[in-house]
C-alpha positions in Angstrom: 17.9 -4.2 35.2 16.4 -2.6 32.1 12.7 -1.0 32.5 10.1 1.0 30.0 8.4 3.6 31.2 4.5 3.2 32.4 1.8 4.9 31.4 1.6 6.6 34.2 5.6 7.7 34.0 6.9 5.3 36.6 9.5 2.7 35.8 8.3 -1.0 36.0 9.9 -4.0 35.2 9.6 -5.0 31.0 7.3 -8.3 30.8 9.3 -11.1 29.6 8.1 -13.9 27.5 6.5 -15.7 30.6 4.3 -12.6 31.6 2.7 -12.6 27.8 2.4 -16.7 27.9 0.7 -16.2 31.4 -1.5 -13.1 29.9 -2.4 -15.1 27.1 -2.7 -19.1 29.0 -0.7 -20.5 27.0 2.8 -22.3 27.1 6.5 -19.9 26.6 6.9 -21.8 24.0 3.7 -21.3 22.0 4.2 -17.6 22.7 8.1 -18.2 21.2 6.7 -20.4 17.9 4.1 -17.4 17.1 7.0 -14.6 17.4 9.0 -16.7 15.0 6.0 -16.6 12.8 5.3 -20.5 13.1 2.6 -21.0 10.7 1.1 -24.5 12.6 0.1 -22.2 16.0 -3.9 -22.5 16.0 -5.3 -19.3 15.0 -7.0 -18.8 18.5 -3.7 -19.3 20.0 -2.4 -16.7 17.8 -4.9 -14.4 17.9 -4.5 -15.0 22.3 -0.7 -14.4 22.3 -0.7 -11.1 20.3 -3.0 -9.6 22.2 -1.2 -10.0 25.1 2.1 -9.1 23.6 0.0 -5.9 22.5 -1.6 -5.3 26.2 2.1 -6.0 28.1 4.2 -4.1 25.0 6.8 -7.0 25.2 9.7 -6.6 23.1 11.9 -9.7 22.9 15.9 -8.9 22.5 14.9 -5.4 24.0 17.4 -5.5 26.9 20.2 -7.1 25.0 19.8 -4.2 22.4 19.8 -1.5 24.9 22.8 -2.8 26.6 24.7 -3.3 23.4 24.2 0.3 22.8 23.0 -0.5 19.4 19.7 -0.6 16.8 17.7 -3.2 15.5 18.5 -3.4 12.1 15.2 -5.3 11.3 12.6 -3.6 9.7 8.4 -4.3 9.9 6.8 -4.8 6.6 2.9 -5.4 6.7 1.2 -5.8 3.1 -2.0 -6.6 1.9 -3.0 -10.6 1.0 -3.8 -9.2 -2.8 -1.0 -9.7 -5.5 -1.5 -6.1 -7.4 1.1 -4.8 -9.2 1.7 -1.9 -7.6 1.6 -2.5 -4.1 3.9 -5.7 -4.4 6.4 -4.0 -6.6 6.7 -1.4 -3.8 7.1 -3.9 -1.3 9.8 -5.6 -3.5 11.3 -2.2 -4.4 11.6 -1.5 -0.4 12.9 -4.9 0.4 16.0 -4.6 -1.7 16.6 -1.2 -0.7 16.9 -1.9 2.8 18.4 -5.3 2.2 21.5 -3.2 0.2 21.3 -0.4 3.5 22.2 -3.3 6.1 19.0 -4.0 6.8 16.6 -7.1 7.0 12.8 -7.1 6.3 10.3 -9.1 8.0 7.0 -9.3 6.5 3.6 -10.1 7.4 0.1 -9.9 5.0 -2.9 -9.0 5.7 -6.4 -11.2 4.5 -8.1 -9.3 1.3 -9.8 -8.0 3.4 -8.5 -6.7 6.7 -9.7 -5.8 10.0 -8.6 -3.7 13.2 -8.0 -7.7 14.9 -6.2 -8.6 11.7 -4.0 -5.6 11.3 -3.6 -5.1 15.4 -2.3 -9.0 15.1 0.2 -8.1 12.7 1.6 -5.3 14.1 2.0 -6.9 17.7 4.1 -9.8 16.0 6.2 -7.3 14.2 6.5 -5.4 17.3 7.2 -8.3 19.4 10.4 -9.5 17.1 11.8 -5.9 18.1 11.5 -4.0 14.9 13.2 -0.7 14.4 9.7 0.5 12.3 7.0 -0.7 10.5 6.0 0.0 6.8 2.5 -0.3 5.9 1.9 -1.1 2.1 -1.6 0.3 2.2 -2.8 2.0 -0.7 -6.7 0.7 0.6 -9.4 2.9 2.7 -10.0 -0.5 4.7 -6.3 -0.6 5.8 -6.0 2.9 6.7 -10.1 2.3 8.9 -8.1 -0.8 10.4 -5.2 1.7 11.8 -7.6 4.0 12.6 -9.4 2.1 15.2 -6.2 0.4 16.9 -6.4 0.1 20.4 -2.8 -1.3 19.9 0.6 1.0 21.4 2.6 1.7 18.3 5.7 2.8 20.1 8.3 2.7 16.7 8.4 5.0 13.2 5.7 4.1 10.6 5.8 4.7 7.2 2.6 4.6 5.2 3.2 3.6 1.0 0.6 4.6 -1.4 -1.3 6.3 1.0 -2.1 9.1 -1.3 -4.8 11.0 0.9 -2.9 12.7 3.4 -5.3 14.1 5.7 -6.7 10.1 5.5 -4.2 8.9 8.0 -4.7 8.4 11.3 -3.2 10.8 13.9 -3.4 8.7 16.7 -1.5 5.6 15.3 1.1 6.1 17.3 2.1 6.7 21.1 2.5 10.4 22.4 6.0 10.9 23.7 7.3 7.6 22.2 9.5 9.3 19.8 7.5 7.3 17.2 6.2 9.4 14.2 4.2 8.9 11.0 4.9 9.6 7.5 3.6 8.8 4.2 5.1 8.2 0.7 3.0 8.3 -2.7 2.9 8.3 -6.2 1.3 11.8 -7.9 -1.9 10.0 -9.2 -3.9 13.0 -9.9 -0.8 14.1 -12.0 -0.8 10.9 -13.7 -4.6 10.8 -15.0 -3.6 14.5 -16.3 -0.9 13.4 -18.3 -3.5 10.3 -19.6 -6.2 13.1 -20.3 -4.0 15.6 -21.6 -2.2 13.4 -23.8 -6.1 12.3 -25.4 -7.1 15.9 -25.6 -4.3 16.4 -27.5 -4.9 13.7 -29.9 -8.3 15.3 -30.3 -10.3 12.9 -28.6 -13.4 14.2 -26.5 -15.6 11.1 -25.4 -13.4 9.5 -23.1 -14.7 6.8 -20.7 -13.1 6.0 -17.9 -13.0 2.2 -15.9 -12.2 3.3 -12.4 -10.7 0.9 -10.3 -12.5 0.0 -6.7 -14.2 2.4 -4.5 -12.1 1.4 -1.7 -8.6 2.3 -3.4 -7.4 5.5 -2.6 -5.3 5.7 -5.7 -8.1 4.7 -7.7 -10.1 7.7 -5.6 -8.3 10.0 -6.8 -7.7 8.7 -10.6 -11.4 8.8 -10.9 -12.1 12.4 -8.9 -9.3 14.0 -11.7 -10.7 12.4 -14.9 -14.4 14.0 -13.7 -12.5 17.2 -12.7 -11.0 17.6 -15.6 -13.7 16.3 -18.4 -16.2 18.6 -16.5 -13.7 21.8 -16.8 -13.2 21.0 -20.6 -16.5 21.2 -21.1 -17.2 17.3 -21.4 -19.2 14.8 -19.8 -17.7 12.0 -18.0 -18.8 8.7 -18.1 -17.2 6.1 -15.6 -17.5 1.9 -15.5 -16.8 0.6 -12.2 -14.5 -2.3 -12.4 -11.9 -4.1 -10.0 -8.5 -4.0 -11.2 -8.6 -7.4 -13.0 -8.7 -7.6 -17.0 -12.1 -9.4 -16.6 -13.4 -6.6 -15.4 -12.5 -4.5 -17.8 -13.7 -6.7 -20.4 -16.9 -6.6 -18.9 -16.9 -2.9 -18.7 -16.2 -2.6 -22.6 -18.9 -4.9 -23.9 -21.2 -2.4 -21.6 -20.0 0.6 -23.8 -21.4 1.9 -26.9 -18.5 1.9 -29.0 -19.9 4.5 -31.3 -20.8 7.0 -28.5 -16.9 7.1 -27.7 -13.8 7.5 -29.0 -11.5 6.8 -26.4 -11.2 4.6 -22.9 -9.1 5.9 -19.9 -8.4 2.2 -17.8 -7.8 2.9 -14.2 -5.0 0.5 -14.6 -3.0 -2.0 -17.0 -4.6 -5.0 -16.5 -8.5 -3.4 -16.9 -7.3 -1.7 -20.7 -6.0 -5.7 -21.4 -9.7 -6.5 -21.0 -10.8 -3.6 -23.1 -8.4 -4.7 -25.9 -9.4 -8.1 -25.6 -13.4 -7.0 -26.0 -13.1 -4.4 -28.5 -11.0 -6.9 -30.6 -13.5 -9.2 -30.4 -16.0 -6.6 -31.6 -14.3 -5.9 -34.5 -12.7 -2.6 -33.5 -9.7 -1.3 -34.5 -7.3 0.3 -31.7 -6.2 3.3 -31.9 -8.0 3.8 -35.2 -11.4 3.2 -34.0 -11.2 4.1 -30.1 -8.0 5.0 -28.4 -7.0 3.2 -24.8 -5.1 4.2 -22.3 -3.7 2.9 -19.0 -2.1 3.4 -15.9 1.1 1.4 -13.9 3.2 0.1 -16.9 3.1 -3.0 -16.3 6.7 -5.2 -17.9 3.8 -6.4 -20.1 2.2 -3.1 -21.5 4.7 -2.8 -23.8 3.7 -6.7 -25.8 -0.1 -6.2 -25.7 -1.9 -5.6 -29.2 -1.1 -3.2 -29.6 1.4 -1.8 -27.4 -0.1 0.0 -24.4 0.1 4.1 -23.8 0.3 4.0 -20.1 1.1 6.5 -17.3 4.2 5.0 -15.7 4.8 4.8 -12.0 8.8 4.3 -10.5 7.8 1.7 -8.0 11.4 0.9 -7.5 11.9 4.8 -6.6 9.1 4.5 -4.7 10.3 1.6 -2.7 13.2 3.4 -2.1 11.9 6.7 -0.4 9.6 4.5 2.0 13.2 3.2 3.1 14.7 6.6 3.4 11.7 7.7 4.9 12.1 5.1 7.4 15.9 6.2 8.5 15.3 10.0 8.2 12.6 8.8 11.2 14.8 6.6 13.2 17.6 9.0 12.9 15.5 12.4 13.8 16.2 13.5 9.9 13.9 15.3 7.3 11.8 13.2 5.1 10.5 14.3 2.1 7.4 14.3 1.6 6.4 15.1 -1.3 4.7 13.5 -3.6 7.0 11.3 -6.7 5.9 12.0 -10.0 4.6 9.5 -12.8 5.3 9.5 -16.5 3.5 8.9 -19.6 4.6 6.4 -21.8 3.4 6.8 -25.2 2.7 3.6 -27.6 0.3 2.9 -30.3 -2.6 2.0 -28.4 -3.6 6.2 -28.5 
């Protein structure tokens, strides 16, 4: 008879499938069509049967496993419900590594914009279908608030992806005495908007704007914190647009700017400096003659905008492939490195 150990240390029986569809008052074979991720259970029904998987810590194929003397070779992949370049080219980068290590991926995304219920749901699906450990591709403050209040047992390895504020993840994500642990894997961004700014200071530019991405990015935290840092240490003034990402946004940030006050724009990302292209060529400016832009990612297209896009490049396939290693080094009690992976500029004509 296979047991888990109780919170209080003694053994008990593990809950089977009928213990979570009694906890939750539903049917076994609701609770089986929302573990195999059946997309026409009713979202109250759903939202029932996780918690109780959560509150019972059922782990389907547990048993089997542990008598087999083997590993799941299933990995937990939770995203977020946006399409940005980054964080899905990390995702992608990490699926095909662990598809070429033996392993399969199971993903589930999170709603633009997430809760503790949405991300606790998640996790107790993952959790239920017997994971090995979970990757969180979470590169946004209201992820890491949503792990931060989980009342839900993380009892496996989690890997946090773009989570480039250390001290901002949350301690308590996982069960003392589990054998679970936490790491995190990032790109250097403040390294990144140094290689930008350097790159314009060497040029000889000196009123540099910057279009930070949104406040609750960490990555574009810290893109935004380094470009003040470092215009206010040369002796400049920095001047920051807010924007969202998108290129509309940083067409709306550009139109917004004195051209003649400035002589080159710092986007917090690819798709913001197409929008700053796309405004100052309706003004009538000439780029890089008139104000030089610069961006950040390297998108595939970067390299076809007019003109060409300098951009600060991140590996995201590298990147996808240290959350996987990450992941082992965890599950097999081996060293993960954490530091952080470093970007690279890619110089074009736009500056």
């Amino acid at each position: 008879m296979t047991t888990t150990a109780a919170p209080n240390g003694r053994g008990r029986k593990a809950p089977t499938i009928f213990d979570v569809a009694e906890r939750a008052g539903v049917s076994h074979q609701t609770v089986s069509r929302v573990i195999n991720g059946d997309p026409t259970v009713r979202d109250g029904f759903r939202s029932r049967v996780t918690t109780a998987i959560g509150e019972l810590g059922y782990r389907p194929r547990a048993a089997a496993r542990a008598l087999a003397g083997g590993r799941s070779r299933a990995l937990g992949l939770v995203s977020a419900g946006d399409a940005l370049y980054g964080p899905s080219s990390t995702a992608i980068g990490f699926e095909r590594a662990a598809r070429s290590a033996g392993y399969h991926v199971l993903l589930s995304t999170l709603p633009d914009d997430p809760g503790p219920n949405d991300l606790s749901e998640a996790l107790s699906t993952l959790l239920a279908q017997d994971v090995a450990a979970v990757v969180l591709v979470a590169a946004d403050n209201r992820v890491l608030e949503a792990m931060a209040s989980l009342v839900l047992p993380v009892t496996v390895p989690v890997v946090v992806a773009n989570a480039v504020q250390r001290d901002a993840l949350p301690s308590g994500l996982v069960v003392p005495g589990s054998g679970a642990t936490i790491a995190a894997v990032a790109i250097d961004q403040a390294a990144g908007t140094t290689l930008a700014l350097q790159h314009l200071f060497d040029r000889g530019h000196r009123r540099i704007v910057h279009i930070a991405g949104p406040a609750v990015s960490q990555e574009a935290e810290v893109r935004r914190a380094t470009y003040e840092r470092t215009m206010r240490s040369a002796g400049l003034t920095p001047v920051v647009y807010e924007g969202d990402w998108t290129p509309a946004s940083g067409f709306a940030a550009s139109r917004a700017i004195d051209a003649t006050t400035i002589d080159a724009v710092f986007a917090g990302n690819d798709q913001m400096a197409l929008g700053v292209l796309h405004a100052f060529a309706e003004e009538g400016l000439r780029v890089p003659d008139d104000v030089a832009v610069v961006g950040f990612d390297d998108v595939p297209e970067a390299a076809h905008f007019t003109p060409p896009l300098t951009t600060v490049r991140q590996d995201f396939q590298a990147m996808g492939e240290r959350v996987l290693a990450s992941a082992r080094a965890l599950l097999e009690g081996g060293q993960h490195d954490d530091g952080l992976l470093q970007p690279e500029l890619v110089v074009r004509r736009s500056a």
